[in-house]
N, C-alpha and C positions, 0 to 999 in steps of 0.2 A: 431489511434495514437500509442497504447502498441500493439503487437502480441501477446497477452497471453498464445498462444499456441506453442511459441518459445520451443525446446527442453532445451532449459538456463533453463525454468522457471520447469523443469520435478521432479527435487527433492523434496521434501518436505520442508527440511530446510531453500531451497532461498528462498522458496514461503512466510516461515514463516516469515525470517529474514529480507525481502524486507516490506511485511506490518507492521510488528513490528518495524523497524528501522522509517520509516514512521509516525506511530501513537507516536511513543517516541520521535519523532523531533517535531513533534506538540505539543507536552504536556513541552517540554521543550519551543519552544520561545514562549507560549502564556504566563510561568513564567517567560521570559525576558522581558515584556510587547508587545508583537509584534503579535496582534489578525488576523495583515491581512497573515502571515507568516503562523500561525499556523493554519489557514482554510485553506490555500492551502494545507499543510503539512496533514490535518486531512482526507481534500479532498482525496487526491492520498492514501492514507492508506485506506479510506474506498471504494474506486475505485477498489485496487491492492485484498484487500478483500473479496469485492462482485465477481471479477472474478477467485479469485485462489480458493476460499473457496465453493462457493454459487451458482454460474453460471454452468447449466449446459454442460457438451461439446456437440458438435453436433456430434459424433460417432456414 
C-alpha cells in the first residue's frame, strides 16, 4: 500500500513529521470524541513508525 522506501520519505524530518503529524491527529479527535477516527489516525502513525524508525531495510 505505502513505498516506504520512496526517496520522498529519505530525509529525516518528513519521516519525523509524517508519524508526528499522525500520532498528534490521533490524540486530538479521540479529545473531540471520535475513538474510531483516532484508531485509524493512531493506526497509520504507529504503521509510518514501525517502518521509518524500527523496520529494518533490506540493503
Amino acid at each position: 500500500m505505502f513505498n516506504f522506501d520512496h526517496p520522498f520519505y529519505r530525509p529525516l524530518w518528513r519521516r519525523i513529521a509524517i508519524t508526528g503529524f499522525c500520532l498528534v491527529w490521533a490524540v486530538f479527535e479521540f479529545a473531540q470524541g471520535a475513538p474510531v477516527w483516532a484508531m485509524i489516525f493512531a493506526g497509520l502513525g504507529a504503521l509510518t513508525g514501525y517502518h521509518f524508525f524500527v523496520a529494518k531495510k533490506g540493503d
